[in-house]
MARGULUM-333423 format. One line per 2 residues: number of its first residue (from 0); for each residue x negated, y, z of C-alpha. Coordinates in nm, 3 decimals, decimal comma. Layout:
% MARGULUM-333423
NUM> X:Y:Z; ...
//
This chain:
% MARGULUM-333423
0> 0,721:-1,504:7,356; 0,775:-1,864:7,324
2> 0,922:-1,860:6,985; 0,813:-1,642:6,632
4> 0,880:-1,297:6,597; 1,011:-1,206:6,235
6> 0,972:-0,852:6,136; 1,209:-0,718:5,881
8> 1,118:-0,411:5,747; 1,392:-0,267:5,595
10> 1,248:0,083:5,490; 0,994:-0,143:5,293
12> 1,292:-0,313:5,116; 1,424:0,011:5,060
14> 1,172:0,165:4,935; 1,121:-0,164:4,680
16> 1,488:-0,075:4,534; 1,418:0,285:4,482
18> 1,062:0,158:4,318; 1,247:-0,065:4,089
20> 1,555:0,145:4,016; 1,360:0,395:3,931
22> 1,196:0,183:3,639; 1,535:0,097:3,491
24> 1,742:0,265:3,267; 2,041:0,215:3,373
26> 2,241:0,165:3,695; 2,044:-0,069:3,939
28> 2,195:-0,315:4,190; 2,075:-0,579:4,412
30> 2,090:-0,943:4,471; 2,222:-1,011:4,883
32> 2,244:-1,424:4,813; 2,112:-1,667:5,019
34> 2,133:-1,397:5,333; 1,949:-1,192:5,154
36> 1,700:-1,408:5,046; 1,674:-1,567:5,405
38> 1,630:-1,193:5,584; 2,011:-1,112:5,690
40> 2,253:-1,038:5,397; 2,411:-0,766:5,641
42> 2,123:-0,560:5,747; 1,995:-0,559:5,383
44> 2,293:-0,446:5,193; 2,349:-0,224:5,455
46> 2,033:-0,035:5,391; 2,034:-0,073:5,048
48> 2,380:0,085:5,024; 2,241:0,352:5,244
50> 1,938:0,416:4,954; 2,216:0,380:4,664
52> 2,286:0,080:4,557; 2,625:0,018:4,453
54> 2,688:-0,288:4,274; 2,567:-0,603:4,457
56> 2,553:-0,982:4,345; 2,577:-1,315:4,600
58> 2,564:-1,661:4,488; 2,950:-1,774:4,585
60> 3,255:-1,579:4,706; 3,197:-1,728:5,076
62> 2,836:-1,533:5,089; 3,068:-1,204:5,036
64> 3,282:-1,240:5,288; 3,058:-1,048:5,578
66> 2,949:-0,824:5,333; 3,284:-0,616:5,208
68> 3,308:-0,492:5,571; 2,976:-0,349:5,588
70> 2,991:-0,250:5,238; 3,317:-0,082:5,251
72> 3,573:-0,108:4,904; 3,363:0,137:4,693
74> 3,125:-0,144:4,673; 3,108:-0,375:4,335
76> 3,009:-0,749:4,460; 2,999:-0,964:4,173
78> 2,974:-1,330:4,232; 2,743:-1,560:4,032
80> 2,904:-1,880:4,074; 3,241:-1,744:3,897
82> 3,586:-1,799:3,971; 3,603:-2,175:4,179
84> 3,883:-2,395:4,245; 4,007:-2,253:4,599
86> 3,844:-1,927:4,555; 4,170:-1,708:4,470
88> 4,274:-1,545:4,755; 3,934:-1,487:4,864
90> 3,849:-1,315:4,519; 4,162:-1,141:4,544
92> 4,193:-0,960:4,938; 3,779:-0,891:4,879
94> 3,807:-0,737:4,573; 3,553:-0,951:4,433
96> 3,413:-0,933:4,064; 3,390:-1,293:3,965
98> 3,145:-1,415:3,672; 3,331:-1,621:3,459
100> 3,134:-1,890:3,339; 3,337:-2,124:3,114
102> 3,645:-2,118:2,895; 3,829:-2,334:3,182
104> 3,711:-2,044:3,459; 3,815:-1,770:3,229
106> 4,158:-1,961:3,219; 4,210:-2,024:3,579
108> 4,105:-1,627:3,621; 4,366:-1,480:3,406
110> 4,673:-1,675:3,513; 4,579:-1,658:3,875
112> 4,495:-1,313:3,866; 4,604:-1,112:3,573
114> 4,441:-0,775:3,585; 4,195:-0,853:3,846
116> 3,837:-0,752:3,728; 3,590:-1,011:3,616
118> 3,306:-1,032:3,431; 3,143:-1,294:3,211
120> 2,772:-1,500:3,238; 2,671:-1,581:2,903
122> 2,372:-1,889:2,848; 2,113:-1,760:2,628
124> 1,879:-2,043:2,658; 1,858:-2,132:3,027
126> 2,095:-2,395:3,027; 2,224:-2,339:3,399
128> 2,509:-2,110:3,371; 2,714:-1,938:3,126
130> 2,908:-1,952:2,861; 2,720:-2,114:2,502
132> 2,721:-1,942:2,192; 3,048:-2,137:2,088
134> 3,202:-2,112:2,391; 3,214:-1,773:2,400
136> 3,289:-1,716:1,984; 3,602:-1,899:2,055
138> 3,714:-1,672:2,407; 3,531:-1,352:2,346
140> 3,863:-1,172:2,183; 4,070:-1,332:2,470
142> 3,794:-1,218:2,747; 3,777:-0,853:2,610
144> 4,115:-0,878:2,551; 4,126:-0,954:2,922
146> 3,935:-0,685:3,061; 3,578:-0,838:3,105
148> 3,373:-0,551:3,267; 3,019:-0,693:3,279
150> 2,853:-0,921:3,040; 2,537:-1,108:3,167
152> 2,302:-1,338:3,123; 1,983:-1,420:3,292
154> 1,615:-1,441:3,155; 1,427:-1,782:3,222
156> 1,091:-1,672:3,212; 1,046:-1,279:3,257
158> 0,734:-1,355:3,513; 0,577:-1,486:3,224
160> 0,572:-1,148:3,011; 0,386:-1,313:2,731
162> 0,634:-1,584:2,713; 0,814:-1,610:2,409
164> 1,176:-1,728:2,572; 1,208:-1,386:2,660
166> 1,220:-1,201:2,278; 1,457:-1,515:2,209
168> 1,723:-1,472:2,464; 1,717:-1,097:2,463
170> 1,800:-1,123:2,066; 2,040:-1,377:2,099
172> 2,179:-1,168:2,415; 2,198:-0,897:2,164
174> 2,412:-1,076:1,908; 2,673:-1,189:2,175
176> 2,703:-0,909:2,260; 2,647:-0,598:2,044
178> 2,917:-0,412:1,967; 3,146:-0,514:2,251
180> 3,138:-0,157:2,437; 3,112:-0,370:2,759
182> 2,863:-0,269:3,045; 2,589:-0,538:2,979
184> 2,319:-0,685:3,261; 2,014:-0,920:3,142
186> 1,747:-0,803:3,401; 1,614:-0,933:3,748
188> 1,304:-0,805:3,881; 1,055:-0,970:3,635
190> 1,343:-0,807:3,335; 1,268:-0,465:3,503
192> 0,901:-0,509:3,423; 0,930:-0,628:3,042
194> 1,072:-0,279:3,005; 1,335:-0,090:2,874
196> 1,435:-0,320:2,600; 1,600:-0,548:2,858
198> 1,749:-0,311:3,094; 2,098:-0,266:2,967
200> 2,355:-0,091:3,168; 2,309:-0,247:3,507
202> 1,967:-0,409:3,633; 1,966:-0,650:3,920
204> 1,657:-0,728:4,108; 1,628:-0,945:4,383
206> 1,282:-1,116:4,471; 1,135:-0,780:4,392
208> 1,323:-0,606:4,710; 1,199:-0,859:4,961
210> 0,832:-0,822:4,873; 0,710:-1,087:4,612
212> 0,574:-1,155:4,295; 0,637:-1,060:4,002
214> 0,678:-0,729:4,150; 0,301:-0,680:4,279
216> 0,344:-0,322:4,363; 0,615:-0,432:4,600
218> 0,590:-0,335:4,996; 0,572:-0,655:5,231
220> 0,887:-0,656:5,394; 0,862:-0,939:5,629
222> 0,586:-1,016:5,892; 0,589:-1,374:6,140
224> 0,395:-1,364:6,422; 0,345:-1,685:6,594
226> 0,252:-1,747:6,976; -0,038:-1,975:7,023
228> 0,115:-2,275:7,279; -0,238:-2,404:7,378
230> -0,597:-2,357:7,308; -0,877:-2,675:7,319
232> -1,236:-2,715:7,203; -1,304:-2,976:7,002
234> -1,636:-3,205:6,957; -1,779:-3,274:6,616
236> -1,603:-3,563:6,496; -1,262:-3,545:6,659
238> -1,004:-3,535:6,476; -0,631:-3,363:6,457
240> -0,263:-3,403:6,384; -0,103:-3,691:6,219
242> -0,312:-3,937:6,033; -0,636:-3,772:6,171
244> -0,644:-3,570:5,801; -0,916:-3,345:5,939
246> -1,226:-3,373:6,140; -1,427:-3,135:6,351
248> -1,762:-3,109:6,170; -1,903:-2,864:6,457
250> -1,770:-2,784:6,823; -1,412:-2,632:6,719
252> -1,191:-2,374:6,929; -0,810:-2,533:6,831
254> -0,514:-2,289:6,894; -0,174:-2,472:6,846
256> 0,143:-2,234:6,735; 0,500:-2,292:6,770
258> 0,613:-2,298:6,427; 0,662:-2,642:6,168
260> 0,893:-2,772:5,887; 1,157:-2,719:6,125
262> 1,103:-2,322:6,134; 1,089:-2,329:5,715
264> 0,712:-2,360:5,712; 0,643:-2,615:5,435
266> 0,508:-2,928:5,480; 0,301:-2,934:5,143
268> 0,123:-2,669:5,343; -0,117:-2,914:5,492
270> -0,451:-2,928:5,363; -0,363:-2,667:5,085
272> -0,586:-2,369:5,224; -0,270:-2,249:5,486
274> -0,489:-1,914:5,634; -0,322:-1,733:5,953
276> -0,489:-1,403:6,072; -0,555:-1,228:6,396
278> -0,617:-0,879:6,325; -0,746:-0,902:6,053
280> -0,964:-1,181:6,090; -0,895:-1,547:5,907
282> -0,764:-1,823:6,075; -0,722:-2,181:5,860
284> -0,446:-2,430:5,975; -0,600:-2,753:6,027
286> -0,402:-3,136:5,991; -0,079:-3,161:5,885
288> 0,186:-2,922:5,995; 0,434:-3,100:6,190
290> 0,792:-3,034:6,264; 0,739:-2,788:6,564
292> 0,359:-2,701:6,550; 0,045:-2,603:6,367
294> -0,290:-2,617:6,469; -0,580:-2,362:6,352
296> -0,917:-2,271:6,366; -0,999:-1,974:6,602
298> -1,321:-2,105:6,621; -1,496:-1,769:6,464
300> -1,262:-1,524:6,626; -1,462:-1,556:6,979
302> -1,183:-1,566:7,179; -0,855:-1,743:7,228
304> -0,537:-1,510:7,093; -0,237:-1,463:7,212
306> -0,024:-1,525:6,885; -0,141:-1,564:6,483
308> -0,002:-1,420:6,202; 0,150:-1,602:5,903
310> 0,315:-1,368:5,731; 0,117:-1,027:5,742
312> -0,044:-0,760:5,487; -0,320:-0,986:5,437
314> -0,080:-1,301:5,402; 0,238:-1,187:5,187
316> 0,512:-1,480:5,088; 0,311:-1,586:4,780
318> -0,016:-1,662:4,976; 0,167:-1,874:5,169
320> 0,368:-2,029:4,873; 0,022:-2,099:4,736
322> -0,070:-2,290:5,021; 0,250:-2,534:4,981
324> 0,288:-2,552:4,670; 0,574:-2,328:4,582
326> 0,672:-1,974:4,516; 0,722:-1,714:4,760
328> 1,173:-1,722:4,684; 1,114:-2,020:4,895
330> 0,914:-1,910:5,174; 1,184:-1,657:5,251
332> 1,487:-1,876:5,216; 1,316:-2,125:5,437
334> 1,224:-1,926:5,737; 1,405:-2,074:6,000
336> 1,669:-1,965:6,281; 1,449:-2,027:6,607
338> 1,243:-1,710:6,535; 1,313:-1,401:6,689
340> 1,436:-1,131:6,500; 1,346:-0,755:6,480
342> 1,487:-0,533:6,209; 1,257:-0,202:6,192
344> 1,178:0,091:5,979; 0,847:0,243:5,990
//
């Protein structure tokens, strides 16, 4: 194996939707975008379909595209980005459920497509997407008027349950739209886990599926195994990498793995406490991770391995997002196209 091996579990993100749908209230979909958060947009909605998920959510209309063949036409894939200049036709033939984020995307919608279901994103505070409080007081008679089927916003601090932004836009959620008798969606994974209050009609977790935080009780559903390209034994005082950032303070064992910035592994990672593991055992990445390689410290395992574990049981996304920097979205939406890829269930 000259290149990583990237387990997908896909029972494990399975199981995470039936976890978190069970929680909700209401209907529970899934978020597919970005690939499916870097693990293959196809294979996950696949299985997810297979466990019950119906409604499904992708970042622009282009991301849907693969997805309506696997998913079939009873699907629901509603599209984040809303209804975009050259986006018509594609809208149209997918059946997609666009989510109309301004008064001039609203217009464009209803001339181009009169009748064709849409749905609107309403800005509660996050200032990224959506219609504002004006906005929509001046369209909302036009939009229902229209046929709107979904009205949405998104919370901008539900890992943070404490956080007071999230009482604030689920009230001012609430008076946009109370009283519209419109299916209504406010929750991602960390809105599942506030509770009830901000489930709605239709809950749509994403992070949550593929394993990370805020969801803690969520089931790993990635592993990268590396192979180990060379082993050496250092003196006390030699140094490693680029810019000599670390030196040997005893006689070191080095193992160096095929994996850098070019395979999604972070940078920021060096010197930040990066730990790989060999059955079970620690392993920390020494110097600076470079764009093909990393090199670690096998000195204490006794023996040179064969390959090391980055992303494991005792290494999930966010231990590695600590290491760089980050958070563990991405981890996953960096992992790179030279590893190998194996799909499983348990």
């Amino acid at each position: 194996m000259s290149t990583g091996l990237l387990t997908i579990r896909l029972d494990a993100i399975a199981d995470n939707w039936r976890a978190l749908a069970s929680m909700s209230k209401g209907e529970t979909g899934a978020v597919v975008k970005a690939d499916g958060y870097g693990l293959g947009a196809k294979q996950v909605a696949r299985e997810l379909a297979r466990a019950g998920a119906r409604s499904f959510f992708v970042a622009v209309a282009e991301e849907a595209v693969p997805l309506r063949a696997i998913l079939g036409e009873e699907a629901t894939i509603h599209v984040f980005s809303g209804h975009m200049a050259g986006d018509t036709e594609m809208i149209r033939d997918l059946g997609l459920v666009p989510l109309i984020n301004s008064i001039d995307q609203l217009t464009m919608h209803v001339e181009a497509l009169p009748g064709h279901p849409f749905g609107i994103q309403l800005d509660t505070g996050m200032n990224r997407l959506g219609m504002e409080w004006e906005e929509w007081s001046a369209v909302a008679e036009i939009a229902l008027g229209a046929g709107a089927s979904l009205l949405m916003s998104h919370l901008a601090c539900a890992d943070e349950p404490d956080h007071p932004m999230n009482p604030y836009q689920l009230d001012l959620f609430r008076q946009m739209t109370d009283g519209t008798n419109v299916r209504r969606s406010l929750a991602a994974t960390g809105g599942i886990l506030l509770g009830p209050d901000y489930h709605f009609d239709l809950t749509r977790p994403g992070i949550g599926l593929y394993g990370g935080l805020p969801f803690e009780e969520a089931q790993p559903a990635a592993r990268l195994d590396l192979p180990v390209v060379q082993c050496r034994t250092l003196t006390a005082g030699e140094v490693v990498g680029y810019g000599n950032t670390w030196q040997a303070e005893r006689e070191t064992r080095l193992a160096t793995i095929n994996c850098g910035y070019a395979d999604g592994m972070l940078r920021s990672a060096s010197g930040g406490g990066l730990t790989l593991w060999y059955d079970g055992a620690p392993c920390p990445a020494v110097g600076r991770v470079s764009m093909d390689l990393i090199t670690v410290d096998v000195t204490d395992l006794g023996r040179d391995p064969e390959y090391l574990s980055l992303i494991c049981p005792e290494s999930r996304i966010d231990d590695v997002a600590d290491a760089a920097g980050t958070i563990g979205y991405e981890v996953l939406t960096s992992l790179g196209s030279r590893y190998q890829r194996r799909y499983a269930r348990s």
